[in-house]
DRENVEXTI-211259 format. One record per atom (N, C-alpha, C): x, y, z. Coordinates in steps of 0.1 Angstrom, whole numbers, padded with zeros to 4 digits, always signed. Example, Ala and Ser with C-alpha at 12.3 -4.5 7.8 and 13.67 -1.06 7.14 Angstrom:
2
+0132-0057+0078+0123-0045+0078+0132-0033+0078+0128-0022+0071+0137-0011+0071+0129+0000+0079
//
This chain:
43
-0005+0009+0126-0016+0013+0117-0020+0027+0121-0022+0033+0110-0029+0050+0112-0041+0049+0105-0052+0057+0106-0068+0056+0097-0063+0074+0097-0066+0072+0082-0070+0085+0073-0080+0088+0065-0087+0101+0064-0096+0100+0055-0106+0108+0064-0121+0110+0061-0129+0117+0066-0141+0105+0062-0148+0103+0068-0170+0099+0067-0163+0084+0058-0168+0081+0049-0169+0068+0046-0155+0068+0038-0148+0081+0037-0131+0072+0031-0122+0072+0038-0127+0070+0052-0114+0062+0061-0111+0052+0059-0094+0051+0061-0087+0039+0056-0081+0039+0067-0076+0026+0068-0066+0019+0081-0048+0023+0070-0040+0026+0073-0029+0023+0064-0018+0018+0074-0010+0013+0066+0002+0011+0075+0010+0024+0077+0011+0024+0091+0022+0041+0096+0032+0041+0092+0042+0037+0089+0054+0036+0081+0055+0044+0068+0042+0035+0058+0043+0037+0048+0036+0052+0044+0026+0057+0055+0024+0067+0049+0030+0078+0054+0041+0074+0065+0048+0086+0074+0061+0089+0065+0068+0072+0054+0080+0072+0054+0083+0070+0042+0066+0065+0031+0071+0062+0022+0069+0048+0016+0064+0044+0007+0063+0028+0004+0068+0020+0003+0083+0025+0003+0100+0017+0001+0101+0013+0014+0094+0020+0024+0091+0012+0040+0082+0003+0041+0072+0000+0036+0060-0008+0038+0050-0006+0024+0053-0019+0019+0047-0020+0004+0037-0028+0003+0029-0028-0003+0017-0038-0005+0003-0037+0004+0006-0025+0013-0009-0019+0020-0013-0008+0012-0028-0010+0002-0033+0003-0003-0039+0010+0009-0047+0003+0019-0057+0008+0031-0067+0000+0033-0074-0002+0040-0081-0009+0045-0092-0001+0051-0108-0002+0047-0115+0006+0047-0116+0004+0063-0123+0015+0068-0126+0013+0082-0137+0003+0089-0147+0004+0079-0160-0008+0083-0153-0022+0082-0149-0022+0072-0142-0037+0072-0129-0041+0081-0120-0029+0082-0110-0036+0090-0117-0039+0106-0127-0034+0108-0133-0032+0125-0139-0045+0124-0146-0050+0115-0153-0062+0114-0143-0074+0116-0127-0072+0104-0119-0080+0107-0113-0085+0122-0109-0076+0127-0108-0074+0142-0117-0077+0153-0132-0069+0151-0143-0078+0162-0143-0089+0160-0143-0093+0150-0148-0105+0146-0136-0121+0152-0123-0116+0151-0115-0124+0156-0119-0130+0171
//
């Protein structure tokens, strides 16, 4: 996973897909940062 973006439009994305391309890794638009952190503490 890589996070892109600046203040409230950081995204989590998958590193593949935004290093290689979507034909590498399909079906992640991003994952905001507040929520993927919550997904993760929260496990």
């Amino acid at each position: 996973m890589t996070v892109a973006g600046k203040g409230e439009r950081r995204r989590y994305y998958c590193a593949n897909a935004k290093e290689k391309g979507a034909s590498v890794c399909t079906g992640m638009p991003g994952v905001k940062e507040p929520a993927a952190a919550e997904a993760m503490l929260s496990g």
